[in-house]
Backbone bond lengths (Angstrom), bond angles and torsions (degrees), N, CA, C in turn:
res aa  C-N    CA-C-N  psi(-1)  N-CA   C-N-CA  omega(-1)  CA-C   N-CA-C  phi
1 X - - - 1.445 - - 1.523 108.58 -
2 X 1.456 122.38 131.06 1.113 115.76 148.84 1.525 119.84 -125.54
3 X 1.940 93.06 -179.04 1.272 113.79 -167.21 1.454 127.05 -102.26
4 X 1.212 130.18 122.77 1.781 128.41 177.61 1.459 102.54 -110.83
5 X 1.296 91.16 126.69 1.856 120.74 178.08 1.124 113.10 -80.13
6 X 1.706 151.00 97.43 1.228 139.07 163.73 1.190 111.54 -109.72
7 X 1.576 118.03 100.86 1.312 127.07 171.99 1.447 128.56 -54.57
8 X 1.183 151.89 107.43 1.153 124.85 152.58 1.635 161.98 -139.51
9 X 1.055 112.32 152.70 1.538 121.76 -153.44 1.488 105.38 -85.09
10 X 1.550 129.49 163.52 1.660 96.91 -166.87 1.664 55.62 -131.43
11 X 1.937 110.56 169.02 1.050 145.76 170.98 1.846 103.98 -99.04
12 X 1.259 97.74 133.35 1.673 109.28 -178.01 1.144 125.92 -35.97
13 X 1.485 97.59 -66.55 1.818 139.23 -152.66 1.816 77.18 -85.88
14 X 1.228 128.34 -76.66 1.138 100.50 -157.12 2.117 130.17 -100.30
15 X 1.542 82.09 25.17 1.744 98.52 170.28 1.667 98.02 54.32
16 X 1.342 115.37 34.60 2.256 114.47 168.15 1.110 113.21 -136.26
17 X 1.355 121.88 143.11 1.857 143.81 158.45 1.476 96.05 -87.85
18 X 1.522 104.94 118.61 1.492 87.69 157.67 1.985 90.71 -138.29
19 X 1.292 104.73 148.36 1.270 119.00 177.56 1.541 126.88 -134.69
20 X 1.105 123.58 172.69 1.984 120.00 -177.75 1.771 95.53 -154.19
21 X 0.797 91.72 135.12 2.030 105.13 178.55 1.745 83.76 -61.62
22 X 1.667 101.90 174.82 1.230 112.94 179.47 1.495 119.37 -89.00
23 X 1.569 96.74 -32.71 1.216 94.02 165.62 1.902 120.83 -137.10
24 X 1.342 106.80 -175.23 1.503 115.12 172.74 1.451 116.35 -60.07
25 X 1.596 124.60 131.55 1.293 129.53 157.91 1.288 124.46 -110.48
26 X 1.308 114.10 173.97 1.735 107.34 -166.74 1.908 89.96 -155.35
27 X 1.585 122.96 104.21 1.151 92.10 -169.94 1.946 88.89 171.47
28 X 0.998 138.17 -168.09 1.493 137.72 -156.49 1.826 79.89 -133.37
29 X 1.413 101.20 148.52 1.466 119.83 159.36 1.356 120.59 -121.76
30 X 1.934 99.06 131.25 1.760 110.87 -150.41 1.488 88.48 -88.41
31 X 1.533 121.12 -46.10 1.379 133.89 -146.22 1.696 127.82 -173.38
32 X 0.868 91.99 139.96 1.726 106.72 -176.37 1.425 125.53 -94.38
33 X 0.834 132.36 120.32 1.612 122.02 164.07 1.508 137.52 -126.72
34 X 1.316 109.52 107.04 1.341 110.05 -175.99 1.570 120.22 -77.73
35 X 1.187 116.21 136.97 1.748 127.56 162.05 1.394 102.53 -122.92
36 X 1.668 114.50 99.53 1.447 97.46 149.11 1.340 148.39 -94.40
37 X 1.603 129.85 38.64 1.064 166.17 -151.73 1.706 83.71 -15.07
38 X 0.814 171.76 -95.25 1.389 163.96 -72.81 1.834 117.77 173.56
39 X 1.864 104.53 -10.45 1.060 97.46 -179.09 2.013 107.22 -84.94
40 X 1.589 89.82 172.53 1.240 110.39 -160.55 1.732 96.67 -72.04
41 X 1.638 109.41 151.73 1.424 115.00 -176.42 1.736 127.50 -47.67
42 X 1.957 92.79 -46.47 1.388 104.99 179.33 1.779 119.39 -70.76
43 X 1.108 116.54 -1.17 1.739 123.26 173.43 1.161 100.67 -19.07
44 X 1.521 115.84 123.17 1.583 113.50 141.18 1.584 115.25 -112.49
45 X 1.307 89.33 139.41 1.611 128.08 173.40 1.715 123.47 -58.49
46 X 1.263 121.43 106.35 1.730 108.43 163.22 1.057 101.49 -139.48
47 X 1.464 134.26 126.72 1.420 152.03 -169.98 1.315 87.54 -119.20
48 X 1.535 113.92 145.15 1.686 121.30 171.37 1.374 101.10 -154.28
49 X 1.352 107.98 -179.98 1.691 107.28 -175.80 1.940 93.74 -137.37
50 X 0.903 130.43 79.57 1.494 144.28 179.12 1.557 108.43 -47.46
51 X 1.011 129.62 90.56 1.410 131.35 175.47 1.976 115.40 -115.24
52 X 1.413 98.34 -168.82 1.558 97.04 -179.44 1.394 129.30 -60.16
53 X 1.803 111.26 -20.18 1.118 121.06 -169.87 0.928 103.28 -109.70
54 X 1.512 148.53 14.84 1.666 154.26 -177.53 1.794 110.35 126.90
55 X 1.690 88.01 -152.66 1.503 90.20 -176.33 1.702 83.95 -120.61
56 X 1.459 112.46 147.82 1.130 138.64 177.14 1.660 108.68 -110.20
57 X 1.302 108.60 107.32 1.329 103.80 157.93 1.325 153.31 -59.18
58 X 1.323 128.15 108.01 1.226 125.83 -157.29 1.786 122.35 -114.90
59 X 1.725 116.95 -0.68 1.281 121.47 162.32 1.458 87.31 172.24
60 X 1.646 92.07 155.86 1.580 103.76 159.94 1.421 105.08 -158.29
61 X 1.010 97.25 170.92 1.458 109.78 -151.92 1.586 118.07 -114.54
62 X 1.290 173.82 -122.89 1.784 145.12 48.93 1.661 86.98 -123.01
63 X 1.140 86.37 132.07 1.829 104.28 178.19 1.250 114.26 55.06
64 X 1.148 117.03 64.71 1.373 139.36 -179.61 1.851 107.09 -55.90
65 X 1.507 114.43 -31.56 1.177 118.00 177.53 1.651 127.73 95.94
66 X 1.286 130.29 -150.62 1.648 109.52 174.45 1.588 91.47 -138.39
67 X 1.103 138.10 69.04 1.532 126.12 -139.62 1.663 93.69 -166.99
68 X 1.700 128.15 108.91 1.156 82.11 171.92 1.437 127.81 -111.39
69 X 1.338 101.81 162.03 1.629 116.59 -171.91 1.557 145.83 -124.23
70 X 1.217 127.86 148.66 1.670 113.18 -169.08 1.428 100.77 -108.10
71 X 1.586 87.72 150.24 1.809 83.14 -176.86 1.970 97.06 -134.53
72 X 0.793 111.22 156.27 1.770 130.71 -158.81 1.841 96.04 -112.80
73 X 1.222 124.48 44.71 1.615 117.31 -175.87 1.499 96.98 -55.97
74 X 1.536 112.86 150.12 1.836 122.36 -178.93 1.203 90.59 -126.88
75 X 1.173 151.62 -179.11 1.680 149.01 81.97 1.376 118.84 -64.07
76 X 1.148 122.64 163.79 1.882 145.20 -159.64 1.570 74.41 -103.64
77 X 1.531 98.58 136.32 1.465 137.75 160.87 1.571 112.23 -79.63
78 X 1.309 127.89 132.43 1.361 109.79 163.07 1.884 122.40 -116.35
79 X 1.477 78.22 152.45 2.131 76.53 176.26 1.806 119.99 -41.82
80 X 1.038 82.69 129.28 2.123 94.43 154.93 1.737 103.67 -35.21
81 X 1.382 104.51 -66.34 1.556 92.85 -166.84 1.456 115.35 -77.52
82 X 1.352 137.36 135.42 1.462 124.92 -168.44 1.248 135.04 68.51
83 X 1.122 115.20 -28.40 1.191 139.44 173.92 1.418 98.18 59.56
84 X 1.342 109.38 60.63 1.936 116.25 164.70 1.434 95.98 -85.34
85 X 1.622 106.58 165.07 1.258 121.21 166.63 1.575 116.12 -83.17
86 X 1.542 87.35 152.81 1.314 84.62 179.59 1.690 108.91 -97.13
87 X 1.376 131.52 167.00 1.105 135.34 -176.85 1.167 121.45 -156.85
88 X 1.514 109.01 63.92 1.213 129.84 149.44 1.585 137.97 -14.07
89 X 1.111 160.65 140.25 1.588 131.10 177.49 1.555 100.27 -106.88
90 X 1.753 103.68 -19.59 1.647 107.45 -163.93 1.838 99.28 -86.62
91 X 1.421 109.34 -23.43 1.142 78.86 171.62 1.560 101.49 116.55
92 X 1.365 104.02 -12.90 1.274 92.84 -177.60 1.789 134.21 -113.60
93 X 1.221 92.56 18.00 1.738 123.38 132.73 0.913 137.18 -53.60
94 X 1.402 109.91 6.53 1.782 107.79 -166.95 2.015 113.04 -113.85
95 X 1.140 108.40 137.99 1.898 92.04 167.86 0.835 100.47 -131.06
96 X 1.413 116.50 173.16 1.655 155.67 -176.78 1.800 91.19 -55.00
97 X 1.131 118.63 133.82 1.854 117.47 165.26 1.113 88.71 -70.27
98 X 1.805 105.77 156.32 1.091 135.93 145.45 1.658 107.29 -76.96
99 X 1.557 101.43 132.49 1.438 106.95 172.67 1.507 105.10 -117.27
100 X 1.655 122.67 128.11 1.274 134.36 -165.92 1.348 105.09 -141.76
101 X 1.405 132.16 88.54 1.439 129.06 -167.43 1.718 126.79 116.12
102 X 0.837 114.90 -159.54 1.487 104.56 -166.49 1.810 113.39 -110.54
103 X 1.334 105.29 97.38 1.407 118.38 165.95 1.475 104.00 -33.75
104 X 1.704 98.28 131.27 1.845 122.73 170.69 1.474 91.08 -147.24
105 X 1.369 72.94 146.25 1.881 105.28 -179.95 1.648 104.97 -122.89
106 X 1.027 143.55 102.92 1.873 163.15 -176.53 1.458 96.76 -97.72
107 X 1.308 131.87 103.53 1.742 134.07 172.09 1.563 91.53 -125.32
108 X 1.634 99.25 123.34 1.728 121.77 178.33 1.598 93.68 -114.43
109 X 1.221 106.49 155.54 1.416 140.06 172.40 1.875 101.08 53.46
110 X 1.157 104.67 62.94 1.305 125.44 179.62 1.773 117.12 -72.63
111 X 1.197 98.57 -39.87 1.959 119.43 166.99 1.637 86.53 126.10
112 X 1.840 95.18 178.10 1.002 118.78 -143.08 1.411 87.24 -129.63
113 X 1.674 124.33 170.70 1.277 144.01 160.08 1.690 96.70 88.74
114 X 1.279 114.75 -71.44 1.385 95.59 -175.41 1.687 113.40 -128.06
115 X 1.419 113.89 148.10 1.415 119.04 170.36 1.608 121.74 -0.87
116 X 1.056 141.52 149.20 1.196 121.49 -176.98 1.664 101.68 -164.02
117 X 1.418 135.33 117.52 1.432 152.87 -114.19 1.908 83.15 -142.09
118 X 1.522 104.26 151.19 1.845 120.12 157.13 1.640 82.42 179.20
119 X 1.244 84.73 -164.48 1.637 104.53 -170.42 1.798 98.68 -162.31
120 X 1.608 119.71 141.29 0.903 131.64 150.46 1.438 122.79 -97.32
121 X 1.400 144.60 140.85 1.065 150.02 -138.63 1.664 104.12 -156.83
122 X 1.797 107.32 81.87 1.746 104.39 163.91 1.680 134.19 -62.18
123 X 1.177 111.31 113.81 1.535 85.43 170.37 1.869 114.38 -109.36
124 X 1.530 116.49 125.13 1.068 126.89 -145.57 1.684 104.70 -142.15
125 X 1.336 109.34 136.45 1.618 120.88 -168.17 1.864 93.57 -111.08
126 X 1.185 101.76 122.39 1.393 121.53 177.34 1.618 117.39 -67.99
127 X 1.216 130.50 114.58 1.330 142.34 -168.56 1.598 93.20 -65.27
């Protein structure tokens, strides 16, 4: 398993962290971890994986809180026939995303007055 570091710093004027790994991954995501060392309670969260064909969503968050925490994002599997989703209640419909491209982390309403620092932390098994 490895780990991707996304630091981030929020901008004053417009209360956001936004960040991109350095480079491209290709590989399933186990887990997330937020630290918002100083950011504001109401933070919202959008993790994506930016590749050739767009940005793929991979978690979001609204009021993420000041607390830190791991989060287990899945996507819904769909049937062979039709390819409907499935919708499980237990949960066990769900897999690991595929990550194809370059992980970004976007945190809005971070606070105001001064600079304000956390870090998100992927942990991700390489295809």
């Amino acid at each position: 398993m490895k780990e991707l570091i996304l630091p981030l710093t929020s901008v004053v004027a417009t209360e956001t962290a936004t960040t991109s790994a350095t480079e491209a991954v290709l590989g399933t995501l186990y887990a997330v971890e937020y630290r918002p060392n100083d950011i504001d309670t109401n933070a919202d969260i959008a993790l994506t994986c930016e590749g050739l064909d767009g940005s793929k969503p991979l978690l979001t968050l609204a009021n993420a809180g000041t607390s830190n925490i791991w989060l287990y994002p899945r996507d819904l599997v769909h049937a062979v026939s039709n390819a409907a989703a499935l919708t499980g209640t237990a949960g066990g419909d769900r897999v690991q995303p595929i990550m194809q491209g370059i992980p970004k982390a976007v945190v809005t309403s971070c606070g105001t007055v001064t600079v304000r620092t956390g870090t998100i932390i992927i942990y991700w098994e390489p295809l």
